[in-house]
N, C-alpha and C positions, 0 to 999 in steps of 0.2 A: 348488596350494593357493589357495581361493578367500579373497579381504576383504572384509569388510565396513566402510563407512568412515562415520561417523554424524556428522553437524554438529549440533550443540544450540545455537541463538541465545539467549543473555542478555539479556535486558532492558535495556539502558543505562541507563536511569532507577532502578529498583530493583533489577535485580538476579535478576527473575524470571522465569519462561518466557517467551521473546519468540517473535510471530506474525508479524512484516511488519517488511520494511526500511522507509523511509522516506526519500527525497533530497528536497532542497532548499536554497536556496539564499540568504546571507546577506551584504551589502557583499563581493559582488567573489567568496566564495568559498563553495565547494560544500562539504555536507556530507551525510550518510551517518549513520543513525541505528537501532537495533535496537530495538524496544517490543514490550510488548505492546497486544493489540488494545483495551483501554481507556487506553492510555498513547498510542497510538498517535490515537486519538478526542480526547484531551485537548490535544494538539497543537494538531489540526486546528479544535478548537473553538476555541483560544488564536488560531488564524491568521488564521481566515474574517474579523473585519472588516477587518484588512488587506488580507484576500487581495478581497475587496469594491470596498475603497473603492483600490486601487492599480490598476497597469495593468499590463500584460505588457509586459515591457522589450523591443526591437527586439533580435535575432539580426543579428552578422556576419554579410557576405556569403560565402556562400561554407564558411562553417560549417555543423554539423549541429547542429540546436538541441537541449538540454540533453533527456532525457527527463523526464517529468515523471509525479507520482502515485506510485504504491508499487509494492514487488516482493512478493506472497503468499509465502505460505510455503506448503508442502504443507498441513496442517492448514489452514489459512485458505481455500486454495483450494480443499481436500474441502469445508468445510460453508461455502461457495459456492454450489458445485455441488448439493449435497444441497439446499440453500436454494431454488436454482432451480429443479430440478425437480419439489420438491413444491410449489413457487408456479405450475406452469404456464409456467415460462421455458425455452425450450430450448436446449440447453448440451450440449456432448460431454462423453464421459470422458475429453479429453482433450487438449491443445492451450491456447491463449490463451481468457481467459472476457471477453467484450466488457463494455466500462466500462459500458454502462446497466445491465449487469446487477449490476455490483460495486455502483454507486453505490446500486439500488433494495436490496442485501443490506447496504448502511453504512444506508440510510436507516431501516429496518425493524427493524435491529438499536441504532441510537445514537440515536434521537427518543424 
């Protein structure tokens, strides 16, 4: 007998279909956050003059520094991918989609 096992992310903030995880990091502890892609945008706008005007904190030696940015979600990373293709950007069907090309698909889509 075959399963089918479906994950549906919730929105943390409202409540409603969420696109992208989101990690980051606040006094000392790390947190983990489920949005949607304008919830997710809304964040990022609240961040950037910190994120600006602050500096990147030194990593332990010997540690593996924290990853940073977001995890897609399948939908996010289809019309990514569809995004870049029809812009001229080239992208597999499949595998990791390199950050210039996520940033120029946030840029395109949240300006």
């Amino acid at each position: 007998m075959a399963q089918k096992v479906e994950v549906h992310l919730e929105d943390d903030l409202d409540g409603g279909p969420a696109d992208t995880t989101l990690t980051f990091a606040l006094g000392g502890k790390d947190y983990e956050i489920d949005l949607s892609v304008a919830n997710a945008e809304k964040l990022r706008d609240a961040l950037r003059p910190f994120v600006a005007a602050g500096r990147k904190a030194p990593t332990a030696q010997g540690r593996r520094p924290r990853a940073t940015g977001t995890t897609s979600s399948a939908g996010e990373t289809a019309a990514i991918r569809a995004w870049a293709k029809t812009h001229g950007h080239e992208v597999s069907d499949r595998g990791r989609i390199h950050q210039s090309i996520k940033d120029a698909y946030y840029a395109a889509h949240h300006s």
